[in-house]
C-alpha positions in Angstrom: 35.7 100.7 305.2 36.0 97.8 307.8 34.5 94.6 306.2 32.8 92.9 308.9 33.5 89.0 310.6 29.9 87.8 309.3 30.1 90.0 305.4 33.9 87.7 305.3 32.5 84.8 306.7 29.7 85.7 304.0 32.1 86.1 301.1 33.6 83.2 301.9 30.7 81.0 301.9 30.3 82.0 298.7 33.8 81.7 296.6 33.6 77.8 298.0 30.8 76.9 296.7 29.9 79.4 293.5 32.3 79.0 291.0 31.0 81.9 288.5 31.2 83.6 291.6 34.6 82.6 292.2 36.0 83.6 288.7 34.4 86.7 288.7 36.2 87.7 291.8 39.6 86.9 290.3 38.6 88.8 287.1 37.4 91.9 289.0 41.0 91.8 290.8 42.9 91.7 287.9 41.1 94.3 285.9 41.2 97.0 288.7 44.8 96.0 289.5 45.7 96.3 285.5 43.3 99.2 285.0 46.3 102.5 285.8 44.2 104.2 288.2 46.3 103.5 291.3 42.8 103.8 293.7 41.2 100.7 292.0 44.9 99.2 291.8 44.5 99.3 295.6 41.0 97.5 295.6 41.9 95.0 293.3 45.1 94.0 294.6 42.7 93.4 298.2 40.0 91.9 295.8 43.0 89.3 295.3 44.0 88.6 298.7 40.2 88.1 299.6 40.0 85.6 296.6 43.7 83.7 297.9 41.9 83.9 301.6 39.0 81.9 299.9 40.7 79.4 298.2 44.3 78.1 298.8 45.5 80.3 301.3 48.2 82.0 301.6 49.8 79.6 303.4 50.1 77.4 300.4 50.5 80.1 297.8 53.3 80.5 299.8 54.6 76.9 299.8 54.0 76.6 296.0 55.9 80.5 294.9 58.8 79.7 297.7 57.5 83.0 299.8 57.1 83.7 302.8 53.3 84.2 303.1 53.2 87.1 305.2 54.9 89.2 302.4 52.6 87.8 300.1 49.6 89.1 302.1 51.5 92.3 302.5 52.1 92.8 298.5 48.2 92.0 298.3 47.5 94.9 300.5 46.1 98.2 299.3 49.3 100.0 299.9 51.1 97.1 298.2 53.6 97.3 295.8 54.4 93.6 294.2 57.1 93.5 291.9 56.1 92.6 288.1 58.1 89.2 288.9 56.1 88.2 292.5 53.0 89.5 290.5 53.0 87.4 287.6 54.4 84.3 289.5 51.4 84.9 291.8 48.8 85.2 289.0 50.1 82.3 287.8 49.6 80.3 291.0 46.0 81.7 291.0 45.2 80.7 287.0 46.8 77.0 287.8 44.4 77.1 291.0 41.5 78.0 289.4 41.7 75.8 286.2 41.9 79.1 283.8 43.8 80.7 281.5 44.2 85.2 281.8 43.9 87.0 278.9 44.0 90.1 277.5 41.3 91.9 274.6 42.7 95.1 272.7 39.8 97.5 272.8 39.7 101.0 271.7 39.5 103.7 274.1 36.3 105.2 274.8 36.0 108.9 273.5 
């Protein structure tokens, strides 16, 4: 589905001035990109671009990984496919950004 100018412009809004709001976006993205179904890969890896359009840029996550932003933008895509080097050097970028740290919690599988 399309998002619409005003939902964006709406999103945005948001992210810059909500800061649980903000988090919660970046933690949504990672867990559907980590979570082995590659359809919610897909969303989360656009969850992630959304959140780098609503905060640095990708103009400057550019600057700061040494990439050419346009690739950047491209491996945030749904039909991306970042490398496990561009990824983590990008989630990086986006922890040091944010202030926080990414973890992971063991959990057993659900029966």
């Amino acid at each position: 589905m399309t998002l619409t100018r005003d939902f964006r412009e709406t999103i945005l809004a948001r992210v810059q001035r909500d800061k649980a709001f903000r988090r919660e976006m970046l933690k949504t993205g990672i867990e559907l990109l980590l979570s082995g179904d590659p359809a919610e890969a897909a969303v989360g890896r656009e969850q992630l671009r959304d959140y780098v359009n609503a905060t640095l840029g990708f103009q400057e996550l550019g600057r700061l990984l040494g990439k050419n932003p346009k690739s950047l933008m491209q491996m945030l895509s749904a039909p991306g496919n970042p490398t496990s080097t561009n990824l983590a050097a990008v989630l990086q970028q986006l922890q040091a950004h944010e202030g926080v740290e990414i973890g992971i919690t063991l959990r057993r599988p659900k029966s």
